[in-house]
Backbone as JSON Lines, residues from 0, in Angstrom:
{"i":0,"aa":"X","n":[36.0,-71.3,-0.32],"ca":[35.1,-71.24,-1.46],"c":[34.07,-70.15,-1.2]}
{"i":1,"aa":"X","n":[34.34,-69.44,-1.92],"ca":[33.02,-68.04,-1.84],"c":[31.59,-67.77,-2.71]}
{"i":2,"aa":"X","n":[30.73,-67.56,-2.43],"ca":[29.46,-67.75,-3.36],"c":[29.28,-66.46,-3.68]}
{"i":3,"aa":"X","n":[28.97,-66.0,-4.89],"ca":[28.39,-64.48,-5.45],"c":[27.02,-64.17,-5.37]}
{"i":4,"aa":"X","n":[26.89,-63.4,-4.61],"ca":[25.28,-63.12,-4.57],"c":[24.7,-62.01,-5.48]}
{"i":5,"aa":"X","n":[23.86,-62.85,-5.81],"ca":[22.94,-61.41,-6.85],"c":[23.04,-60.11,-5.98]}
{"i":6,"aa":"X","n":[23.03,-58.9,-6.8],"ca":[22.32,-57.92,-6.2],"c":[20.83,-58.51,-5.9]}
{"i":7,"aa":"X","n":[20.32,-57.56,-4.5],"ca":[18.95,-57.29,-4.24],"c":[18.3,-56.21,-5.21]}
{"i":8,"aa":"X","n":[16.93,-56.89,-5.68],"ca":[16.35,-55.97,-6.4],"c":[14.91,-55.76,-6.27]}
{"i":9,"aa":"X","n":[14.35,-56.55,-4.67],"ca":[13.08,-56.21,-4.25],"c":[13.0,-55.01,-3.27]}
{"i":10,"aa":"X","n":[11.36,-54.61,-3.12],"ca":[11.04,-53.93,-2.68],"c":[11.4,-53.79,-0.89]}
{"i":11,"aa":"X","n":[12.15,-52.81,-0.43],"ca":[12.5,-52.31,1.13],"c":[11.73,-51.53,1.14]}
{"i":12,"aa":"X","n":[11.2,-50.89,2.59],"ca":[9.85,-50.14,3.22],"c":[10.68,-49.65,4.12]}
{"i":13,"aa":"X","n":[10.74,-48.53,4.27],"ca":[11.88,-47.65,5.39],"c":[10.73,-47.0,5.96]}
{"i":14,"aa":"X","n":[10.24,-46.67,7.0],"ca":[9.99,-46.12,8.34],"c":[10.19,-44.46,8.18]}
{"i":15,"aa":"X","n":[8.93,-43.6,7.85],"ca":[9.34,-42.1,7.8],"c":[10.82,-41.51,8.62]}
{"i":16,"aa":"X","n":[10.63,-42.41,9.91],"ca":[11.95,-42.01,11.07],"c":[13.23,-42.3,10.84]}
{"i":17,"aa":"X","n":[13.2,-42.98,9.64],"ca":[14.24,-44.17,9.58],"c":[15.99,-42.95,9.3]}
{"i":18,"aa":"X","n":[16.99,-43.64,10.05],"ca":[18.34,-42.94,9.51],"c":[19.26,-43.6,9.92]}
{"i":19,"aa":"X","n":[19.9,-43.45,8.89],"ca":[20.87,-45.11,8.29],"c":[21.99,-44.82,9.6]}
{"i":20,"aa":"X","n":[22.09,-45.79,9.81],"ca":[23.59,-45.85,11.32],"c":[24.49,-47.06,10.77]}
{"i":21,"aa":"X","n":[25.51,-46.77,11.12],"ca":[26.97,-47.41,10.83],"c":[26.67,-48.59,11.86]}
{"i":22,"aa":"X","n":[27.46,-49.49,11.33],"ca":[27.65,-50.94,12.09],"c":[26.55,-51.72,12.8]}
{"i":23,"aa":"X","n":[25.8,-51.83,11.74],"ca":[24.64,-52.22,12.32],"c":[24.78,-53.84,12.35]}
{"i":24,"aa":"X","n":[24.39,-54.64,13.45],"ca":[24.96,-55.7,13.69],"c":[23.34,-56.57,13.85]}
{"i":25,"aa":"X","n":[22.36,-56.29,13.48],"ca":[21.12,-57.09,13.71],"c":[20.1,-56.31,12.48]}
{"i":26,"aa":"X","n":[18.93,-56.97,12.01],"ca":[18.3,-56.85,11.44],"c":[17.02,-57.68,11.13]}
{"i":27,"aa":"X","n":[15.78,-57.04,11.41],"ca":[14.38,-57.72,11.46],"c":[13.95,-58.38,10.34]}
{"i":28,"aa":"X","n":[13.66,-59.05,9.65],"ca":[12.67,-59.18,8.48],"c":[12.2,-60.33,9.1]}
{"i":29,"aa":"X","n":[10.98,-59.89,8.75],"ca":[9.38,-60.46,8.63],"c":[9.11,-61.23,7.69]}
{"i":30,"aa":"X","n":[10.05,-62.66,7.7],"ca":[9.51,-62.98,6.29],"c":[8.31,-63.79,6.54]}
{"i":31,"aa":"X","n":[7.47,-63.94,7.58],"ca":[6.31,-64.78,7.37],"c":[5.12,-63.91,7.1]}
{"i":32,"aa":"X","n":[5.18,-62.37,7.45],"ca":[4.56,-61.38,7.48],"c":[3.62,-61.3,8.41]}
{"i":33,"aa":"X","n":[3.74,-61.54,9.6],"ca":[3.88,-61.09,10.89],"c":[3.1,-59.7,11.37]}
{"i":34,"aa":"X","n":[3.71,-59.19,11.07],"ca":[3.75,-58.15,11.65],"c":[2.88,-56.93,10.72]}
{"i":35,"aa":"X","n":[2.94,-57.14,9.44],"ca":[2.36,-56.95,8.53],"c":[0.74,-57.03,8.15]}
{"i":36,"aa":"X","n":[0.69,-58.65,8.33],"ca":[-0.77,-58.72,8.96],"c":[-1.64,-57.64,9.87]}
{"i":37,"aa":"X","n":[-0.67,-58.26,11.14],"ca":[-1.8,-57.16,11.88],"c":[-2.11,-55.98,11.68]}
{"i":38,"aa":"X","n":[-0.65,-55.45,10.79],"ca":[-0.8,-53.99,10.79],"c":[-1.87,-53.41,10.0]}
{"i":39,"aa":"X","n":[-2.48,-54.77,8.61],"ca":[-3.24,-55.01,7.84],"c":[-4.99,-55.42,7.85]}
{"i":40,"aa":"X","n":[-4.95,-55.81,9.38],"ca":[-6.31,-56.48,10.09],"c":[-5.99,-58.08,10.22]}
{"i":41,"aa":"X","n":[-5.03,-58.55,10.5],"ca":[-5.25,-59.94,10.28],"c":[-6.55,-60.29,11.56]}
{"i":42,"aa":"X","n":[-6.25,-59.43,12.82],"ca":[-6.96,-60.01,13.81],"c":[-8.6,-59.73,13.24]}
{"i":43,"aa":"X","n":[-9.11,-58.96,12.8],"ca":[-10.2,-58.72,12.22],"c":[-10.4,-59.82,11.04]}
{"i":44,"aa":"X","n":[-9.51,-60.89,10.43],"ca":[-9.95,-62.06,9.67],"c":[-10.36,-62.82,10.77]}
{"i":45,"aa":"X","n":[-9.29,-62.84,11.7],"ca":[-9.3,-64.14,12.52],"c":[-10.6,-64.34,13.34]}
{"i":46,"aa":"X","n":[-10.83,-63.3,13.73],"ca":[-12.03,-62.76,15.12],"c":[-13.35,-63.21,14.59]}
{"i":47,"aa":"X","n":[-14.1,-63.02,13.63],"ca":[-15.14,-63.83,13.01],"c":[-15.23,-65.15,12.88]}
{"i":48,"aa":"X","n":[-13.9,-66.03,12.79],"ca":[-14.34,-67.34,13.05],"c":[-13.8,-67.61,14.02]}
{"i":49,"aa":"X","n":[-12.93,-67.26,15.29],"ca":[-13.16,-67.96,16.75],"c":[-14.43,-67.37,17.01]}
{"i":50,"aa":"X","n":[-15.37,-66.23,16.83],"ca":[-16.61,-66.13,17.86],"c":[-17.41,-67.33,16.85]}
{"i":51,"aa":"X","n":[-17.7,-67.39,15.63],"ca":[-18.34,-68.74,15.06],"c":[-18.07,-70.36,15.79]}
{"i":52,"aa":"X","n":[-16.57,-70.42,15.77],"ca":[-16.49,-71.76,16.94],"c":[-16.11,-72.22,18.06]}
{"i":53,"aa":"X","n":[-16.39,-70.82,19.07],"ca":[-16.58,-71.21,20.29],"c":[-18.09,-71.04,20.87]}
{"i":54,"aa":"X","n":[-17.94,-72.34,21.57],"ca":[-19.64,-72.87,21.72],"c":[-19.98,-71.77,22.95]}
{"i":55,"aa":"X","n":[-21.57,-71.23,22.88],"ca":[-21.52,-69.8,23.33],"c":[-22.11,-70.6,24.58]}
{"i":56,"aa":"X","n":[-22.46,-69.36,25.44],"ca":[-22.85,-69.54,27.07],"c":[-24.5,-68.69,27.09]}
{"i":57,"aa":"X","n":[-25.41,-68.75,27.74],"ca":[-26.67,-67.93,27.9],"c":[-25.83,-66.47,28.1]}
{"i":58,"aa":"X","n":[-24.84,-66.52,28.96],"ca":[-24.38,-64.82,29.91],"c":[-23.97,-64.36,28.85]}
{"i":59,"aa":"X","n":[-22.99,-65.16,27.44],"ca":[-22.21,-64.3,26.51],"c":[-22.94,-62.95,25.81]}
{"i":60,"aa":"X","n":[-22.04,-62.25,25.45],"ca":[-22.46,-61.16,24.95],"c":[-21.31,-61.01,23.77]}
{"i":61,"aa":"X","n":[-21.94,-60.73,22.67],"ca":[-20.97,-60.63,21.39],"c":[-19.9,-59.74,22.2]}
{"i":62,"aa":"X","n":[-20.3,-58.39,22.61],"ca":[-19.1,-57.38,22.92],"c":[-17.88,-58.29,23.88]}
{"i":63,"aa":"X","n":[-18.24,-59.1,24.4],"ca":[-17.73,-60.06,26.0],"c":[-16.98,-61.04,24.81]}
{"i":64,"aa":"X","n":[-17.21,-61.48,24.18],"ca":[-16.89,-62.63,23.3],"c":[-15.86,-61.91,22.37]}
{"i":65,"aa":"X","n":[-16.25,-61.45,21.54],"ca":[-15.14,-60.43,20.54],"c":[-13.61,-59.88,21.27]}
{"i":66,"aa":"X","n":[-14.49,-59.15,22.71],"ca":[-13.28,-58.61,23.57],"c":[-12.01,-60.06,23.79]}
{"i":67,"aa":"X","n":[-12.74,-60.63,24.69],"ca":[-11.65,-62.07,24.89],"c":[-11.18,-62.7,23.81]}
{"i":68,"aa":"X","n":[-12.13,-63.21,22.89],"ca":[-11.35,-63.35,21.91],"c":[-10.0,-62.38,20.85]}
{"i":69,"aa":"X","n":[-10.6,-61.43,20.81],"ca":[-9.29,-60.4,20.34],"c":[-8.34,-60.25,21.28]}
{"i":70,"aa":"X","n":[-8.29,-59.98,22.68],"ca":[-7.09,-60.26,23.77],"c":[-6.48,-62.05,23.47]}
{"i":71,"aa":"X","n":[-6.82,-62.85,23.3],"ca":[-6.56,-64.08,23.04],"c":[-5.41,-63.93,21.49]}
{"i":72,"aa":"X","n":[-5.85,-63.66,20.8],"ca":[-5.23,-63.11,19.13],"c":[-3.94,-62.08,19.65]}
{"i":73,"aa":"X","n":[-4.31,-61.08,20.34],"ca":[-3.23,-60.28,20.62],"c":[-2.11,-60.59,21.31]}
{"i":74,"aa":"X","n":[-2.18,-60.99,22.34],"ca":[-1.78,-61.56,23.21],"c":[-0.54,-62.65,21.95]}
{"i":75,"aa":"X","n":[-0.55,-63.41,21.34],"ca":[-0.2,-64.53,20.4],"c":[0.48,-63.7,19.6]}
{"i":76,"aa":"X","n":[0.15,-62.22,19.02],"ca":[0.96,-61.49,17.94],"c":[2.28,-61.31,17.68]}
{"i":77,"aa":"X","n":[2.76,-61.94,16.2],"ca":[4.33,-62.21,16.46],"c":[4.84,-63.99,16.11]}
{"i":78,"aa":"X","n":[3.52,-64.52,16.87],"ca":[3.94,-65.89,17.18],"c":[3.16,-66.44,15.37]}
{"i":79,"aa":"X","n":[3.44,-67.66,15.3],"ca":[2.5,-68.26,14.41],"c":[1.18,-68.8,14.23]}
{"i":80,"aa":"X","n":[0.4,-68.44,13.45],"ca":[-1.17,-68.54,13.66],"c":[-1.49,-70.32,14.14]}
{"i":81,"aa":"X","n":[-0.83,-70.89,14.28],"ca":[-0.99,-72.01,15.22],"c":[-1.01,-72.3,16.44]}
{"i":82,"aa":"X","n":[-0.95,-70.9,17.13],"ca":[-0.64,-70.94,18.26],"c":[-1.88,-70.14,18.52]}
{"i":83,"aa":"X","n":[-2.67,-69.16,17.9],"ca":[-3.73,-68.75,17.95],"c":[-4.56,-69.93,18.18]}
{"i":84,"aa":"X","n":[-4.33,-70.42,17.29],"ca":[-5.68,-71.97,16.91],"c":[-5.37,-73.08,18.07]}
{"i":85,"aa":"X","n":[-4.28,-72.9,18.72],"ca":[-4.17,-73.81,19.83],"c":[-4.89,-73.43,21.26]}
{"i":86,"aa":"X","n":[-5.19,-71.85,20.97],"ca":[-5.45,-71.54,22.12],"c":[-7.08,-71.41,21.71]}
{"i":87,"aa":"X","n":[-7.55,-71.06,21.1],"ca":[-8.92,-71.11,20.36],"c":[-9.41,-72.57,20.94]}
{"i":88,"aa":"X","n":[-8.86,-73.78,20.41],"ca":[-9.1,-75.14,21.03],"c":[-9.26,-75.42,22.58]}
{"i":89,"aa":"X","n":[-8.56,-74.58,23.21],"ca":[-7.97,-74.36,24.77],"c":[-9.56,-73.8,25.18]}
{"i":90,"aa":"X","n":[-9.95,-72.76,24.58],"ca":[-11.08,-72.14,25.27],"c":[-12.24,-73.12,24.58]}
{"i":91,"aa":"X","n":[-12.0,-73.46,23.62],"ca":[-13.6,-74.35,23.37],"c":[-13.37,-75.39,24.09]}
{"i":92,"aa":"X","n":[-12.56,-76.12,24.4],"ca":[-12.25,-76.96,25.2],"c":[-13.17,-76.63,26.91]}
{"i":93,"aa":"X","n":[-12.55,-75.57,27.14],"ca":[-13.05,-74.55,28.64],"c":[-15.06,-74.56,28.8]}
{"i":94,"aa":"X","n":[-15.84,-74.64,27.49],"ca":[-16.43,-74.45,27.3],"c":[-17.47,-75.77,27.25]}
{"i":95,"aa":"X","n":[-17.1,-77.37,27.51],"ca":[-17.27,-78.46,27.11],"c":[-17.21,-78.64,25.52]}
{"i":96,"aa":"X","n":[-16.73,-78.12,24.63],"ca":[-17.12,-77.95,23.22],"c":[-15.96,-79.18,22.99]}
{"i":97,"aa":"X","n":[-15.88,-79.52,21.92],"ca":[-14.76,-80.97,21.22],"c":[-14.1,-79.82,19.85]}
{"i":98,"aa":"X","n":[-13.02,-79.36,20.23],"ca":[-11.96,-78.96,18.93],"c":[-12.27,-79.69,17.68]}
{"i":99,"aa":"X","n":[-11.99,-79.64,16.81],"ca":[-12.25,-80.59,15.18],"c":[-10.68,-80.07,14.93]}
Protein backbone atom coordinates (compact mmCIF):
# COMPACT_ATOMS: atom_id res chain seq x y z
CA UNK A 1 0.00 0.00 0.00
CA UNK A 2 1.64 3.31 -1.06
CA UNK A 3 0.75 6.86 0.22
CA UNK A 4 0.98 10.04 -2.23
CA UNK A 5 2.64 12.82 -0.89
CA UNK A 6 1.88 16.35 -1.63
CA UNK A 7 4.46 18.24 -3.30
CA UNK A 8 6.57 20.48 -0.83
CA UNK A 9 5.70 23.99 -1.11
CA UNK A 10 7.47 25.67 1.97
CA UNK A 11 10.17 27.77 2.37
CA UNK A 12 14.14 25.92 2.07
CA UNK A 13 17.22 28.26 3.13
CA UNK A 14 20.34 26.98 1.20
CA UNK A 15 23.71 28.08 2.61
CA UNK A 16 25.63 30.70 0.08
CA UNK A 17 28.22 27.41 -0.11
CA UNK A 18 25.65 25.14 -0.70
CA UNK A 19 26.11 22.47 -4.02
CA UNK A 20 23.74 19.89 -4.62
CA UNK A 21 25.64 16.23 -4.44
CA UNK A 22 24.18 12.99 -5.64
CA UNK A 23 23.14 10.32 -3.13
CA UNK A 24 22.72 12.03 -0.38
CA UNK A 25 21.81 9.63 2.37
CA UNK A 26 21.21 12.03 5.61
CA UNK A 27 19.63 15.26 6.15
CA UNK A 28 19.33 17.97 9.09
CA UNK A 29 16.14 19.78 9.79
CA UNK A 30 15.69 21.74 12.68
CA UNK A 31 12.31 21.35 13.27
CA UNK A 32 12.31 22.65 16.87
CA UNK A 33 14.45 25.59 15.69
CA UNK A 34 17.42 24.98 17.40
CA UNK A 35 19.75 26.17 15.85
CA UNK A 36 17.97 29.03 14.52
CA UNK A 37 17.44 30.53 17.77
CA UNK A 38 20.78 30.98 18.63
CA UNK A 39 21.67 32.08 15.43
CA UNK A 40 18.80 34.66 16.28
CA UNK A 41 19.92 35.58 20.10
CA UNK A 42 18.03 33.03 21.85
CA UNK A 43 20.94 33.02 24.48
CA UNK A 44 20.55 36.82 24.87
CA UNK A 45 16.53 36.02 25.83
CA UNK A 46 17.61 33.45 28.07
CA UNK A 47 20.66 35.28 29.93
CA UNK A 48 18.48 38.06 31.60
CA UNK A 49 16.44 35.77 33.48
CA UNK A 50 19.04 33.13 34.81
CA UNK A 51 21.16 36.32 36.15
CA UNK A 52 17.46 37.54 37.70
CA UNK A 53 17.15 33.94 39.43
CA UNK A 54 20.21 32.99 40.59
CA UNK A 55 20.56 34.11 44.17
CA UNK A 56 23.74 36.44 43.95
CA UNK A 57 26.99 36.20 46.21
CA UNK A 58 28.78 39.69 47.80
CA UNK A 59 32.11 38.56 45.23
CA UNK A 60 29.53 38.36 42.09
CA UNK A 61 30.09 40.62 39.46
CA UNK A 62 27.44 41.04 36.64
CA UNK A 63 30.46 40.49 34.02
CA UNK A 64 31.36 36.96 36.34
CA UNK A 65 27.63 36.12 36.36
CA UNK A 66 26.58 36.80 32.63
CA UNK A 67 30.00 35.02 31.63
CA UNK A 68 29.00 31.59 33.54
CA UNK A 69 25.82 31.89 32.90
CA UNK A 70 26.15 32.23 29.00
CA UNK A 71 28.92 29.23 29.09
CA UNK A 72 26.09 27.30 31.02
CA UNK A 73 23.40 28.17 27.85
CA UNK A 74 26.16 27.33 25.41
CA UNK A 75 27.46 24.60 26.53
CA UNK A 76 23.37 23.02 26.33
CA UNK A 77 23.08 24.45 22.52
CA UNK A 78 21.29 21.98 20.32
CA UNK A 79 19.77 20.29 23.33
CA UNK A 80 16.21 21.39 24.56
CA UNK A 81 15.61 24.47 26.64
CA UNK A 82 14.87 22.10 29.53
CA UNK A 83 17.95 21.17 29.93
CA UNK A 84 19.11 24.78 30.19
CA UNK A 85 16.49 25.22 33.06
CA UNK A 86 17.73 22.06 34.66
CA UNK A 87 20.97 23.26 34.92
CA UNK A 88 19.95 26.90 35.95
CA UNK A 89 18.18 24.90 39.04
CA UNK A 90 21.62 22.94 39.49
CA UNK A 91 23.46 26.28 40.09
CA UNK A 92 20.75 27.98 42.25
CA UNK A 93 20.68 24.98 43.98
CA UNK A 94 24.90 25.45 44.36
CA UNK A 95 24.03 28.70 45.73
CA UNK A 96 21.60 27.55 48.84
CA UNK A 97 18.72 29.15 46.70
CA UNK A 98 15.23 26.62 46.42
CA UNK A 99 14.39 26.19 42.39
CA UNK A 100 10.41 27.08 42.01
Amino acid sequence: MSQEVSPFTGFVEFAPSFQQREKIQHVLFDFDGTLSLVREGWPQVMLPMFVEMLPKRSDDTQEDLERMLLDDIMKLNGKQTIYQMIQLAERIRERGGHPK
